[in-house]
C-alpha positions as CSV (number, residue, x, y, z in Angstrom):
1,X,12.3,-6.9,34.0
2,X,11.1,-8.5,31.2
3,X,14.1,-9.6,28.3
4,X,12.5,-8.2,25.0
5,X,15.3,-9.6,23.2
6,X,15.1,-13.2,24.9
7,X,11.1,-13.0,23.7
8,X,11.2,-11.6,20.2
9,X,13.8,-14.5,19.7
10,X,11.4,-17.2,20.6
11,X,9.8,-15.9,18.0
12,X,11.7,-17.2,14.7
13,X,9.8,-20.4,14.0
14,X,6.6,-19.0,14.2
15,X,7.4,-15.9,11.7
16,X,9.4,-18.8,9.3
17,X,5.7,-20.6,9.5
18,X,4.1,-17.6,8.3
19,X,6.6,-16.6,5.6
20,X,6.7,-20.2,4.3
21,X,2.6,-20.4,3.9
22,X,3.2,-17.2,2.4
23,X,5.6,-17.9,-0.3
24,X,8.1,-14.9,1.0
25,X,11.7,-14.8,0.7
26,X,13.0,-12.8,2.8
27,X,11.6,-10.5,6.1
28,X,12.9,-7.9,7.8
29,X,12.0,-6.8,12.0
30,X,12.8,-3.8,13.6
31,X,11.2,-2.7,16.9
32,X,11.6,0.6,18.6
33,X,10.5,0.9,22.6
34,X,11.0,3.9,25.0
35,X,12.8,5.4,22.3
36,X,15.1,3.1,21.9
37,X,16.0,0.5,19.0
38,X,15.4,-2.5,21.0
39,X,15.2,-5.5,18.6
40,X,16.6,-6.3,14.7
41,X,16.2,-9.5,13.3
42,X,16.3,-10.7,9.4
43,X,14.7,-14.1,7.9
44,X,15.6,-15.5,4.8
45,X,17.2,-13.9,1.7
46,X,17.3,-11.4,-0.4
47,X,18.3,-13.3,-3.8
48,X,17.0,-16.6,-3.0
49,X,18.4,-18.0,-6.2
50,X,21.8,-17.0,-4.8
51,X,20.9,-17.2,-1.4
52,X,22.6,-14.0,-0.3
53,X,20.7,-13.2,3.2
54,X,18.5,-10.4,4.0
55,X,20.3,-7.7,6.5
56,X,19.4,-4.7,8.6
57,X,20.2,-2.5,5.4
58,X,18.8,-4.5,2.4
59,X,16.4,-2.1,0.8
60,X,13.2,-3.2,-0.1
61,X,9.7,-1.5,-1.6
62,X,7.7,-0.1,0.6
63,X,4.5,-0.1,-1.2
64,X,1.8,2.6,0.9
65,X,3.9,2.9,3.9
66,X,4.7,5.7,1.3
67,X,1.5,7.6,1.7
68,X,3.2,8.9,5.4
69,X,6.2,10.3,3.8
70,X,4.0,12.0,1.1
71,X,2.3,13.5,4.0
72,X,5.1,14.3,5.4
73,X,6.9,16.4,2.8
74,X,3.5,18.5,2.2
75,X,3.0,19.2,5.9
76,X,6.9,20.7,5.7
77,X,5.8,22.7,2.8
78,X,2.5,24.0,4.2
79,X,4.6,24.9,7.8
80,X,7.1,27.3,5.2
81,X,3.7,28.5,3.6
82,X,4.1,26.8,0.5
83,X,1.2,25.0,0.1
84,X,-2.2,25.1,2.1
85,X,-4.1,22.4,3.7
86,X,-7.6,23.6,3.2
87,X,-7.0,25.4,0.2
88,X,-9.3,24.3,-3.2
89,X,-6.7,22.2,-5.5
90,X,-8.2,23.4,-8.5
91,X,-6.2,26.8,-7.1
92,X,-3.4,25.2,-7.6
93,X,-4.3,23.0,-10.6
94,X,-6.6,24.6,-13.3
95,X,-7.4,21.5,-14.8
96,X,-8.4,19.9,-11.8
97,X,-11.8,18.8,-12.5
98,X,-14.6,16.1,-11.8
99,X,-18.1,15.8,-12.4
100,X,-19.6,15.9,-9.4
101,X,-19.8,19.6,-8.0
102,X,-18.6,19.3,-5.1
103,X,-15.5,17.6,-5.2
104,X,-14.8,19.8,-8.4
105,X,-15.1,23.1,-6.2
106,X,-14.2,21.6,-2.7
107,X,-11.6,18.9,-2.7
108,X,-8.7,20.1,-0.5
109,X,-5.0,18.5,-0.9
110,X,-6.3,17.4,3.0
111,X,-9.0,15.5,1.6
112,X,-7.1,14.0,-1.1
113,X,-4.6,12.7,1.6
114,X,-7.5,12.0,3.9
115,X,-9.2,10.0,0.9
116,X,-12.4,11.7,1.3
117,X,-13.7,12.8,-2.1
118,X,-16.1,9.7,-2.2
119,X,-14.4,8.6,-5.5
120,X,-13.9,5.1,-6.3
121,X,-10.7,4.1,-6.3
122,X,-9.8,2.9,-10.0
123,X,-6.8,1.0,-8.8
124,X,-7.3,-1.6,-11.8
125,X,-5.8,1.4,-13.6
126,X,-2.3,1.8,-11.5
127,X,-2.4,-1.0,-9.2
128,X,-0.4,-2.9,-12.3
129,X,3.4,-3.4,-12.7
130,X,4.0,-0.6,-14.1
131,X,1.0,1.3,-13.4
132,X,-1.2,1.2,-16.9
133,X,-2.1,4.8,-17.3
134,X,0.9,7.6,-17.3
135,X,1.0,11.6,-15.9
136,X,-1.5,13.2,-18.3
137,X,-3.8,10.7,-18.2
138,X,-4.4,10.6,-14.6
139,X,-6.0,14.2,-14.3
140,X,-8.5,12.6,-17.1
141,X,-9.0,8.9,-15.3
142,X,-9.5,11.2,-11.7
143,X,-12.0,13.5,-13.6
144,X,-14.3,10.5,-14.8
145,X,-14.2,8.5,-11.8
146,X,-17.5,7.7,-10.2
147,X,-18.9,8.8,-6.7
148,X,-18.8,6.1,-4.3
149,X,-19.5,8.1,-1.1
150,X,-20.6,11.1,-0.5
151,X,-17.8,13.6,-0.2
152,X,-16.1,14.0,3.4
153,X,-18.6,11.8,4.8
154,X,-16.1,8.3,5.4
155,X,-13.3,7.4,3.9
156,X,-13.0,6.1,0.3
157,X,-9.7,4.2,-0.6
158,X,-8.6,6.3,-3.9
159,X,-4.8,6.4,-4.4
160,X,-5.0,8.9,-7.2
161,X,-5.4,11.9,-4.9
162,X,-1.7,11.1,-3.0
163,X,-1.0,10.9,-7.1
164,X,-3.0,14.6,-7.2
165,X,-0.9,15.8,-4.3
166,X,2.3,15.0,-5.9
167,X,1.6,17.1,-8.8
168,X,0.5,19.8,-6.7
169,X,3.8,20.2,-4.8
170,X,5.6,19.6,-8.2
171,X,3.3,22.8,-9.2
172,X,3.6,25.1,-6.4
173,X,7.7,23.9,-6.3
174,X,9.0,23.9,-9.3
175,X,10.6,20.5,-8.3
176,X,9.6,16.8,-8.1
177,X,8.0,15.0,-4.7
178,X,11.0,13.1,-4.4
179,X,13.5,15.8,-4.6
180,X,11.2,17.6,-1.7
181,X,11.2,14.7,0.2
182,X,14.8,14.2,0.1
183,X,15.9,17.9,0.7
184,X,13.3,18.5,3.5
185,X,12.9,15.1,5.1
186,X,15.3,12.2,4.2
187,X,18.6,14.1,3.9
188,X,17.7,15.8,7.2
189,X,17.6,12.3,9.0
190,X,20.2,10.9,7.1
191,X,18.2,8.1,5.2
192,X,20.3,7.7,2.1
193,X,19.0,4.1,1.5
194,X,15.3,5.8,1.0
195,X,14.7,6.9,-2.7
196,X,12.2,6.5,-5.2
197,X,15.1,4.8,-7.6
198,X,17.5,2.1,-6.2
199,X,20.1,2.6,-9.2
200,X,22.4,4.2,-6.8
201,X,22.8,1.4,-4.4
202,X,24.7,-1.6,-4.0
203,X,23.7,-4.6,-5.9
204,X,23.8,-6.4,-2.5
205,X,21.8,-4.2,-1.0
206,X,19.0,-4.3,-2.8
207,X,16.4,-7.0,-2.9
208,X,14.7,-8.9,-5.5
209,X,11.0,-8.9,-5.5
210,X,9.1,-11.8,-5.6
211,X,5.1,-13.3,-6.9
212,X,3.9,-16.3,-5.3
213,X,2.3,-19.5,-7.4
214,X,-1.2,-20.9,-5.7
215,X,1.2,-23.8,-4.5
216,X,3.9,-21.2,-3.0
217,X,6.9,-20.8,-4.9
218,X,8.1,-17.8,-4.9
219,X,9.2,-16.6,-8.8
220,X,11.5,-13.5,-9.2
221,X,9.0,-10.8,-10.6
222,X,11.1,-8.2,-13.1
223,X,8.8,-5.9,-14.1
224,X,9.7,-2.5,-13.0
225,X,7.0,-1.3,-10.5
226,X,6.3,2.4,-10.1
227,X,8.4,4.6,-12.4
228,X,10.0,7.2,-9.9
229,X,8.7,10.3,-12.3
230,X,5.2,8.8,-11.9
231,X,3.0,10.7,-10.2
232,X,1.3,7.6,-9.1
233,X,4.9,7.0,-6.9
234,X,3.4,9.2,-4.4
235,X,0.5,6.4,-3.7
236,X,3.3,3.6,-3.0
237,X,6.7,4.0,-5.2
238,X,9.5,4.8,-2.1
239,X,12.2,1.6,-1.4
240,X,13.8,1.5,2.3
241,X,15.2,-0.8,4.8
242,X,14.7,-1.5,8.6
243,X,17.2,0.7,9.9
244,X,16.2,4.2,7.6
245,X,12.8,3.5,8.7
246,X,13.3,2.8,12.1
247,X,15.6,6.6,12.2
248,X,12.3,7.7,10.6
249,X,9.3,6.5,13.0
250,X,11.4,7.2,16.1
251,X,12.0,11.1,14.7
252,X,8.3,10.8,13.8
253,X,7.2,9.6,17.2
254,X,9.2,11.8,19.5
255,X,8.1,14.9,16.9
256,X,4.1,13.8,18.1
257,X,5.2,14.1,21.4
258,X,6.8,17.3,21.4
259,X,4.2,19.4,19.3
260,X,1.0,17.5,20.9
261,X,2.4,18.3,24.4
262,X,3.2,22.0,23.4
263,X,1.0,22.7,20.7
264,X,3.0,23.5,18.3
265,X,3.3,22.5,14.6
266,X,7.4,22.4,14.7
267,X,10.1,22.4,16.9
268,X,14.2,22.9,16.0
269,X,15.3,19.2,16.7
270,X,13.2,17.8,13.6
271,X,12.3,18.0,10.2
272,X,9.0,17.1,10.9
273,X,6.3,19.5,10.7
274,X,2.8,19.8,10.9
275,X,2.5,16.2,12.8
276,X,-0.9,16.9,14.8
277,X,-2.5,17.2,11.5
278,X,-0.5,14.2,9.9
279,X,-2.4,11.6,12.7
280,X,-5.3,13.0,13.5
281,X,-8.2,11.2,12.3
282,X,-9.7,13.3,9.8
283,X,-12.8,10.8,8.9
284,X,-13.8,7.9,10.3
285,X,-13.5,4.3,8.5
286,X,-16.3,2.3,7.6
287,X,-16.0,-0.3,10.4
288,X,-16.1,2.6,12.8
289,X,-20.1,1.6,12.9
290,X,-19.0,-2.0,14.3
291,X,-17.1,-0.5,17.5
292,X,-17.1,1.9,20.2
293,X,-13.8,2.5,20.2
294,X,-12.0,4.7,17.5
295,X,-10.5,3.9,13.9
296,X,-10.2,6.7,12.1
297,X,-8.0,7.4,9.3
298,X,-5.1,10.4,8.9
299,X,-3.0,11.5,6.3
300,X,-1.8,8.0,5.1
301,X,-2.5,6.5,8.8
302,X,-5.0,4.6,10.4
303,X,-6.0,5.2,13.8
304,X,-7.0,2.1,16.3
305,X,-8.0,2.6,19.8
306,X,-6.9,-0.8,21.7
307,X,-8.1,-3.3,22.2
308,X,-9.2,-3.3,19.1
309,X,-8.9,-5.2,15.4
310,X,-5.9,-4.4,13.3
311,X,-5.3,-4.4,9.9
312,X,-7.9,-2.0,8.4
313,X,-5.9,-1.4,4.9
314,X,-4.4,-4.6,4.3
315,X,-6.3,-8.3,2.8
316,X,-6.0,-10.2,5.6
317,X,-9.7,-9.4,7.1
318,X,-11.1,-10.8,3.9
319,X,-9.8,-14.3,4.2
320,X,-10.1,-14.9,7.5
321,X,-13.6,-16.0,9.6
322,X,-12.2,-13.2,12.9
323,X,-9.2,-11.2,12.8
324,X,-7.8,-11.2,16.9
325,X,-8.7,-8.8,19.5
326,X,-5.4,-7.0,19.8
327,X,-4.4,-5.2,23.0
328,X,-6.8,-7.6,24.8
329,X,-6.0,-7.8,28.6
330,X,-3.5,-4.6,28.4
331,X,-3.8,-1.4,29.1
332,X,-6.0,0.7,26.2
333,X,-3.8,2.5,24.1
334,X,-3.7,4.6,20.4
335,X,-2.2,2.0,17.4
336,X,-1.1,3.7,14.6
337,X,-0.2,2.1,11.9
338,X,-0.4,1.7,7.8
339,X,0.4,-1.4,5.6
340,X,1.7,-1.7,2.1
341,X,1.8,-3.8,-0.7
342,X,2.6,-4.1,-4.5
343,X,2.4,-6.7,-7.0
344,X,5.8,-8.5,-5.3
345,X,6.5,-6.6,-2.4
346,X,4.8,-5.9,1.0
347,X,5.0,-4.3,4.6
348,X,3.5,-2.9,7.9
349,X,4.2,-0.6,10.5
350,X,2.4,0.0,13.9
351,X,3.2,3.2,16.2
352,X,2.1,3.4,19.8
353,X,2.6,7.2,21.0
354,X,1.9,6.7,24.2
355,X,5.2,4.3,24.5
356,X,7.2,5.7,21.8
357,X,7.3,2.3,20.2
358,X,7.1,0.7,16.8
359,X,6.8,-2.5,14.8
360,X,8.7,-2.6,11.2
361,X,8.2,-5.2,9.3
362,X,8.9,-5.7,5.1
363,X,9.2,-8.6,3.0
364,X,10.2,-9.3,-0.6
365,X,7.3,-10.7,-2.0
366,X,3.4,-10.3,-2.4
367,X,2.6,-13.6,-0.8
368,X,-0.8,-15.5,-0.7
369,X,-1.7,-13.7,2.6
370,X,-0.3,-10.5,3.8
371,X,2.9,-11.9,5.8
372,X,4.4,-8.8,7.6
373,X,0.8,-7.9,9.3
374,X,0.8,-11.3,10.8
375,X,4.0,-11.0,11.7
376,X,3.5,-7.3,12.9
377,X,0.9,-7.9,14.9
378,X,2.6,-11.8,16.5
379,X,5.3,-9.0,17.7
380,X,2.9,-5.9,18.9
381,X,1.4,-8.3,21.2
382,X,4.7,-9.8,22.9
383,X,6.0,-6.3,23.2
384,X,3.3,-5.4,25.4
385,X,2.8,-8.7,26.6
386,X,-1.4,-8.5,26.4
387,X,-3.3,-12.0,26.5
388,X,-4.8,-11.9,22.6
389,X,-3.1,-15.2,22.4
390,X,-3.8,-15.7,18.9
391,X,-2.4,-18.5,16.6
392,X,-0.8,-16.1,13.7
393,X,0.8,-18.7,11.6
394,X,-3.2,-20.7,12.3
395,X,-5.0,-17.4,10.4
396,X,-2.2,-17.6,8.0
397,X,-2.9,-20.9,7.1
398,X,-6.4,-20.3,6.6
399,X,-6.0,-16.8,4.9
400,X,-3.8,-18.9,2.2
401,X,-6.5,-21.7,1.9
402,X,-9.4,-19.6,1.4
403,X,-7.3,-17.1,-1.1
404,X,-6.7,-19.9,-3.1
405,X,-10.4,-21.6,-2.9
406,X,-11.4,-17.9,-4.2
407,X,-9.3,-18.2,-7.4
408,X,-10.3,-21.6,-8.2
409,X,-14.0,-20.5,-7.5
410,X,-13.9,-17.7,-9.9
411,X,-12.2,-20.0,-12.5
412,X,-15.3,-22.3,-12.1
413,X,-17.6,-19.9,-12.3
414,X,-16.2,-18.7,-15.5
415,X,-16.6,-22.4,-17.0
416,X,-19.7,-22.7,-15.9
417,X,-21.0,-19.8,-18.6
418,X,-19.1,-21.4,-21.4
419,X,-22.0,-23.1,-23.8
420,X,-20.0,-24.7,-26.9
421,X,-23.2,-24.9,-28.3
422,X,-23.7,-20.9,-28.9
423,X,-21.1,-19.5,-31.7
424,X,-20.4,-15.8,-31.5
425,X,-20.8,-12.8,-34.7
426,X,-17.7,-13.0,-37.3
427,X,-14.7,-12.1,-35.2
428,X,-13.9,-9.1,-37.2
429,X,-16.6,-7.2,-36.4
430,X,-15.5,-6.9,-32.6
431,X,-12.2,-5.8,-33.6
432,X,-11.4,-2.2,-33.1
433,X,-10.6,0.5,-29.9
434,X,-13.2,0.9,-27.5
435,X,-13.2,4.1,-24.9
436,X,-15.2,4.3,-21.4
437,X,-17.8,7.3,-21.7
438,X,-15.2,10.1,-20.8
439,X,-12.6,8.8,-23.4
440,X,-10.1,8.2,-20.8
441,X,-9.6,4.8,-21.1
442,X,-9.7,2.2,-23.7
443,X,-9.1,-1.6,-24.7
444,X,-7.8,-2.5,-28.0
445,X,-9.5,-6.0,-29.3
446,X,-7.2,-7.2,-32.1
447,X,-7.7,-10.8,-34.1
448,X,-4.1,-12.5,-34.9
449,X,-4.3,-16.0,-36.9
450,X,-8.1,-16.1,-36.3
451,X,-7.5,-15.5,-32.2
452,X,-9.2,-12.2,-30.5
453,X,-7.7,-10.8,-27.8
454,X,-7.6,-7.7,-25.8
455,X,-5.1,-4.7,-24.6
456,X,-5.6,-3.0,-22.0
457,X,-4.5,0.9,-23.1
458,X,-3.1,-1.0,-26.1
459,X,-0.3,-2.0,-23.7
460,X,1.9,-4.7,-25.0
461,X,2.0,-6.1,-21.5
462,X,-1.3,-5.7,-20.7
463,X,-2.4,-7.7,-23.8
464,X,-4.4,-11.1,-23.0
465,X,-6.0,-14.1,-25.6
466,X,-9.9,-13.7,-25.1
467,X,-11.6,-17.2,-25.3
468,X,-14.8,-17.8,-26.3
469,X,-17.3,-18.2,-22.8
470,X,-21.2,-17.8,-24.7
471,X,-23.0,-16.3,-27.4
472,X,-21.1,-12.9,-28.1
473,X,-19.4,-13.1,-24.3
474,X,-15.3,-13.6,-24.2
475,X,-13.6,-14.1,-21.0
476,X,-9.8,-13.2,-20.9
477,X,-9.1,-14.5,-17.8
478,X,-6.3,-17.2,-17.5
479,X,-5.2,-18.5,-14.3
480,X,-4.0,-16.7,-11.2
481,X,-0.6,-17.9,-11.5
482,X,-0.7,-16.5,-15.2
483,X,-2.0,-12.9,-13.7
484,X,0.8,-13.5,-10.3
485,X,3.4,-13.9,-13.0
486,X,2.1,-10.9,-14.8
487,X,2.0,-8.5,-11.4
């Protein structure tokens, strides 16, 4: 019988590797099997200016792995006849509105979980430390965005709806997501180191964040991230450690097998409800075209029939010439998975059903390739011992060169159009507030001691010098570093 201990230990140098090219801090393993917790290990620190060590219990954000518990505490609510998955929103949100017909008289709460409204995604508007726009304004950014896809025809990465969702059970409640979640879910289970807000928790508990510099430094980010009476926390605001989420996926996972097996959306051991309809693929993503076998996207879950190629919703497929083949040489079987990140924090989890088994992993920093689904997938494929064979820490090292050959390309391209020779219009006439077409979004261009430059909702923190690129063009771009520091 194979020692999964013995193995997963073998494995420290190789995940150091990776969270060194990354620029991470501190990582956190758990791995469930059978049913069982079978494996907890923790690299590196959570303070690594005081070098206090990362632990089983050291809470860190969780970024999307949030979308699942979102899911979650609406499936409990629709089971107790709360809320309704097929149900227009606008029924339960009068203002709920967009200007394409069909989502404005169709779109479900399932296909805002199940991201198929076809709207583009807008995450230059939240995806920001703190998000740039606030409650009432995101009703008015969702009404105005543009129609990517056609609705419920594939799925269209827009984190607004989870933001939608929230307000809807906040409607239909009386009481916020989180306190839902917590009443019907977290409390339940006994995960009191989950929470939207970590101002309850020991100091030592709790890790600092981190941004990564192009040479790998990690730098303590302090900008809050998502406020935890935003809305937008739905989309990716929940903090939790390795052993609250490992209670969680194990419920989750045993909860699948029980109402798949009898057909049933509950049963009395668990606060889980509704899970057939939580991961099921409800549409199909893009790269479904490029293979026979399934990937599909739930409610806040991808789907990936093995073997097959992992990490659908994180960055690493951009920055690397071929992701790996995982499950090659094993026996086919269902991945389920989602991956988070934030401007200084990411994660991943993978499921497998059919063994009752799951990968945890969560680091402290948004690093300059996504660490944890490298190191996710590095421990997937011991744990079922299949012949992928990849070199992780290899594709790290060349996600990490070619994300940093992209940001010194775009800052040559951007010299390239400057023309010293061109002079713009007298600066004063550009200042002034400029709206979108729907009013919903704006950039204040202000002139200080003869220098323009532009804020972003008229956010003080969102507030960049324009330099002069050609003619009447201005770039404000600085450097990545300047925009890592700036989350």
């Amino acid at each position: 019988m194979r020692n999964l201990t013995e193995i997963f230990q073998l494995l420290a140098p190789i995940v150091s590797e990776i969270s060194t090219l990354a620029g991470v801090p501190g990582v956190s393993v758990g791995i469930i099997h059978h049913n069982e917790v079978v494996f907890q290990h923790n690299y590196g620190f959570l303070d690594l200016e005081a070098k206090i060590p990362v632990t089983n219990d050291t809470v860190y954000p969780i970024g999307s792995l949030t979308k699942g518990f979102t899911a979650a505490t609406i499936a409990s609510l629709v089971e107790d006849g709360i809320l309704e998955w097929n149900s227009p929103i606008k029924q339960i949100l009068p203002n709920f509105r967009s200007q394409w017909s069909e989502v404005n008289d169709l779109t479900t709460i399932l296909d805002l979980l199940s991201m198929q409204t076809g709207l583009s995604g807008a995450d230059s508007v939240w995806c920001h430390a703190p998000p740039v726009i606030d409650n009432l304004q995101i009703m008015e950014v969702f009404s105005s965005l543009p129609q990517a896809k056609p609705f419920r025809s594939t799925i269209q990465y827009n984190n607004l709806g989870y933001a939608l969702a929230s307000s809807a059970v906040e409607s239909r409640t009386g009481q916020s997501l989180i306190i839902n979640l917590k009443q019907r879910i977290l409390e339940p289970l006994g995960m009191y180191s989950t929470d939207f807000d970590t101002a309850g928790l020991a100091p030592d508990k709790v890790s600092k964040t981190y941004v990564v510099m192009e040479d790998g430094t990690p730098q303590h980010f302090t900008r809050s991230l998502v406020d935890e009476n935003s809305w937008i926390a739905a989309c990716g605001g929940l903090w939790s450690s390795t052993n609250d989420l490992l209670v969680y996926y194990k419920a989750l996972l045993q909860s699948a097998q029980s109402q798949f097996m009898d057909s049933t959306t509950a049963n009395p051991q668990s606060p889980l409800k509704q899970v057939a309809t939580l991961l099921t693929g409800h549409t199909f993503l893009d790269s479904q075209q490029k293979s026979l076998r399934e990937r599909s996207y739930g409610l806040g879950w991808v789907r990936t029939q093995l073997p097959g190629i992992l990490g659908a919703v994180g960055y690493n497929e951009y920055f690397v010439s071929k992701m790996p083949v995982a499950g090659t040489g094993s026996a086919p079987r269902l991945a389920v998975y989602r991956q988070g990140n934030l401007p200084s924090a990411s994660a991943a989890v993978y499921m497998f059903p059919e063994t009752s088994s799951a990968v945890v992993v969560l680091c402290n920093a948004f690093g300059l390739t996504d660490a944890p689904d490298w190191i996710a997938q590095l421990f997937v494929e011991k744990l079922f011992d299949d012949s992928t064979n990849a070199d992780y820490a290899k594709l790290a090292r060349e996600a990490v060169q070619r994300t940093l050959e992209q940001s010194r390309t775009l800052g040559q391209e951007l010299s390239s159009l400057q023309d010293a020779q061109t002079r713009p219009k007298d600066l004063k006439l550009f200042v002034g507030r400029y709206y979108n077409s729907f009013g919903t979004f704006f950039l204040d261009i202000r002139m200080t001691d003869g220098q323009l430059s532009v804020a972003f909702q008229g956010l003080k923190l969102e507030t960049y010098s324009l330099k002069h690129s050609h003619e009447n063009v201005f770039s404000w771009y600085t450097s990545s570093d300047d925009l890592t520091r700036r989350g």
